[in-house]
C-alpha positions as CSV (number, residue, x, y, z in Angstrom):
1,X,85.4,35.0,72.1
2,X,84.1,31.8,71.0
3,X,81.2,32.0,73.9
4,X,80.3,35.2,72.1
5,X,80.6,33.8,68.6
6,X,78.1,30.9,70.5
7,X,76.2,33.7,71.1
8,X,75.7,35.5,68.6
9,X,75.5,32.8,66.4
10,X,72.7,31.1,68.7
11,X,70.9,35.0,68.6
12,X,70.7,34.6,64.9
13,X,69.8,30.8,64.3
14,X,66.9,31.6,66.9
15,X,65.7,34.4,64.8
16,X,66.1,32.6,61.4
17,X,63.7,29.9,63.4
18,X,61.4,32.1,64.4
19,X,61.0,34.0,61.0
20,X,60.5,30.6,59.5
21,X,58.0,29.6,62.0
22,X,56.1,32.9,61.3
23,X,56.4,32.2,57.1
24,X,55.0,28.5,57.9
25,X,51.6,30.2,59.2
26,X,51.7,33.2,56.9
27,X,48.7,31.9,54.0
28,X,50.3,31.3,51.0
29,X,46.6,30.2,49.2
30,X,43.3,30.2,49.6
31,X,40.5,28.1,48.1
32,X,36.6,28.5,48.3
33,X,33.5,26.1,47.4
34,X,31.2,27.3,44.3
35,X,28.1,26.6,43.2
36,X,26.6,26.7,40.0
37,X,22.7,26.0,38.9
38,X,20.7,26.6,35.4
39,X,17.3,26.0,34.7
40,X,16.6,24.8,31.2
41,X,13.2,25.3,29.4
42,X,11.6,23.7,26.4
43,X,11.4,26.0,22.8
44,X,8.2,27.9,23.0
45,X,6.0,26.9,20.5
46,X,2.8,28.7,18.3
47,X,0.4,26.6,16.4
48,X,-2.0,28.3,14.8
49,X,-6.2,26.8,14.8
50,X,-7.9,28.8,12.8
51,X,-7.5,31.7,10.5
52,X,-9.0,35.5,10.9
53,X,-12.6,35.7,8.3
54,X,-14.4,38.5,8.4
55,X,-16.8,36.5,6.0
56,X,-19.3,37.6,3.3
57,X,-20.1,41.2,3.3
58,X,-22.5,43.5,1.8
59,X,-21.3,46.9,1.4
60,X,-23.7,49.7,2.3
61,X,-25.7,51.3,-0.6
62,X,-24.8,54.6,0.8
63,X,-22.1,55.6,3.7
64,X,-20.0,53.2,5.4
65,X,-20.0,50.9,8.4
66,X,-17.7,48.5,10.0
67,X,-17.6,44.7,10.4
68,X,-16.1,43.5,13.7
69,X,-15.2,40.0,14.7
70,X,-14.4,39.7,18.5
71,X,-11.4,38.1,19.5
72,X,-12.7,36.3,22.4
73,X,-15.4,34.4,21.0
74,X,-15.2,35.1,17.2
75,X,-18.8,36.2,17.0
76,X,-19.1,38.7,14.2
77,X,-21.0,42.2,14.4
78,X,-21.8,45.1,12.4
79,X,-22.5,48.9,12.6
80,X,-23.8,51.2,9.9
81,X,-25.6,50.2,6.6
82,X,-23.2,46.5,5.7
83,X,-25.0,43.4,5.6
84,X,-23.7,40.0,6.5
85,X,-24.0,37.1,5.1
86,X,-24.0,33.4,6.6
87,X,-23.2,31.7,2.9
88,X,-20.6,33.0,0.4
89,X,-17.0,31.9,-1.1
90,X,-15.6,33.4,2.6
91,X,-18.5,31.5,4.8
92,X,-18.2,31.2,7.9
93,X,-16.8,34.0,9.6
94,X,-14.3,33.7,12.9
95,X,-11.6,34.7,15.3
96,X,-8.1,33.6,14.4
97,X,-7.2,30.8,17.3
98,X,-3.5,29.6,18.3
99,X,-2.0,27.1,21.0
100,X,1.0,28.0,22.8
101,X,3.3,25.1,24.3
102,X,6.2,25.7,26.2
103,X,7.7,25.3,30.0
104,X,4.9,25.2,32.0
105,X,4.5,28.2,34.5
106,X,6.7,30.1,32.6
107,X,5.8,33.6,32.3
108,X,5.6,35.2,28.1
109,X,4.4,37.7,25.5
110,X,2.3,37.3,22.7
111,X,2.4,40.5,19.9
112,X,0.7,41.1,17.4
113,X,0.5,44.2,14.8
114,X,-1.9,46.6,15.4
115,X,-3.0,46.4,12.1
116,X,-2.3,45.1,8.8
117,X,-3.7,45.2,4.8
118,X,-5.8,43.1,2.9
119,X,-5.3,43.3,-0.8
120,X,-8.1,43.0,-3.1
121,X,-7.6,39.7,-5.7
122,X,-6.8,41.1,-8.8
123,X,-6.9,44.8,-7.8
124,X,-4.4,47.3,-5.8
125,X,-7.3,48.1,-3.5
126,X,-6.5,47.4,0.8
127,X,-8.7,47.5,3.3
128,X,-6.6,48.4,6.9
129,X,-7.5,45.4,9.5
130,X,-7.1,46.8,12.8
131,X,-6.2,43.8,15.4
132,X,-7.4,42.7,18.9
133,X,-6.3,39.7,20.7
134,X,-7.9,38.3,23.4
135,X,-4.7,38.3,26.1
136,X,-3.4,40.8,27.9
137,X,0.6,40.6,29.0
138,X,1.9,39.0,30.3
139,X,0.7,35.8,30.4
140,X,1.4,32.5,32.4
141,X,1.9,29.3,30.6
142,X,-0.4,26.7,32.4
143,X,1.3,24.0,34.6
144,X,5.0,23.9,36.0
145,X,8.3,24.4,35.4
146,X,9.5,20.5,34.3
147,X,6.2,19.7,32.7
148,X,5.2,21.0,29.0
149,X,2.0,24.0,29.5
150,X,-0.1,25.9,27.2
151,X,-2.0,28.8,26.7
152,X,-4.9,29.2,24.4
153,X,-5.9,32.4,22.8
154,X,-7.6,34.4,20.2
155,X,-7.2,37.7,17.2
156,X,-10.2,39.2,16.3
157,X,-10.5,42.2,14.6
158,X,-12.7,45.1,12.5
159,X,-12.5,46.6,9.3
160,X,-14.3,49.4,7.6
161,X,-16.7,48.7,4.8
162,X,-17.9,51.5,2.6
163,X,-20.0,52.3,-0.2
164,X,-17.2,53.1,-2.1
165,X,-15.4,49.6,-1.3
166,X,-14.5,47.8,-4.3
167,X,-16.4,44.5,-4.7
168,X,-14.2,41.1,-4.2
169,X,-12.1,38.8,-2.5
170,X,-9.8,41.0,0.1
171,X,-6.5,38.6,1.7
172,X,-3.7,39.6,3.8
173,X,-1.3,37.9,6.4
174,X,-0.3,39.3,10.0
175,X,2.2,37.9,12.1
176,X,2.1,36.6,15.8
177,X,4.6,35.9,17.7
178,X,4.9,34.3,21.0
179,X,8.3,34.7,23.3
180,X,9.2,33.9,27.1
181,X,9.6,37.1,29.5
């Protein structure tokens, strides 16, 4: 009896080690390397050069016309029966300019509205500017990512002009705004 008791007992402390031995290489945990990145750009930046002026205008004796000032090299033209004038309270005339800074190479938008109003000083009278610029999107901020770039550009723009157009100063304001992609 005691050789089976040997036995048996020897049966089960071999299968105690071997479960054990098959526990020791079952995985308990596992761990795996990750990376991480960011790339970090500088605030995008507007500046504006020069502000939209249509000039001094004479409005047609009869009829209308239009008075257009181009937004890629500011030079102002006409159609119909205005007349412009080189001297005046609103001398010269001229594209609206602006800088852009920003993380050079970086791809971005510029918007404007397609139009806006210009008030009449002392009156309730608006002429309706209708806005061009002289980008398309998107556009690509000169130099490379790490160094500051820039983009130049410029708003032109047209308005109509007839012979029913209230005499005086017209103002307004438009936004533009500039934004990464």
């Amino acid at each position: 009896m005691n050789k089976l008791r040997h036995l048996v007992l020897g049966m089960v402390a071999a299968s105690a080690g071997a479960a054990l031995a098959t526990a020791a290489g079952a995985q308990a945990s596992s761990s795996q390397v990750t990376n991480s990145s960011a790339t970090i750009f500088q605030p995008i930046q507007l500046a504006k050069n020069t502000d939209l002026s249509f000039g001094t205008i004479v409005r047609p004796t009869s009829g209308s016309g239009t008075v257009t000032i181009s937004s890629a090299d500011g030079e102002r033209t006409y159609t119909g029966g205005v007349a412009l004038l080189n001297s005046g309270p609103n001398a010269p005339s001229g594209r609206a300019t602006y800088t852009v800074t920003g993380e050079g190479g970086q791809s971005m938008n510029v918007n404007i509205p397609a139009s806006f109003s210009m008030t009449r000083t002392g009156g309730s009278e608006t002429i309706t500017v209708t806005l061009a610029m002289s980008v398309t999107n998107p556009q690509l901020l000169s130099g490379t990512l790490g160094n500051t770039g820039n983009l130049t550009f410029g708003v032109g723009g047209s308005i109509p002009v007839a012979d029913s157009t209230h005499s005086g100063a017209y103002t307004g304001t438009f936004n533009v705004v500039v934004a990464y992609n």
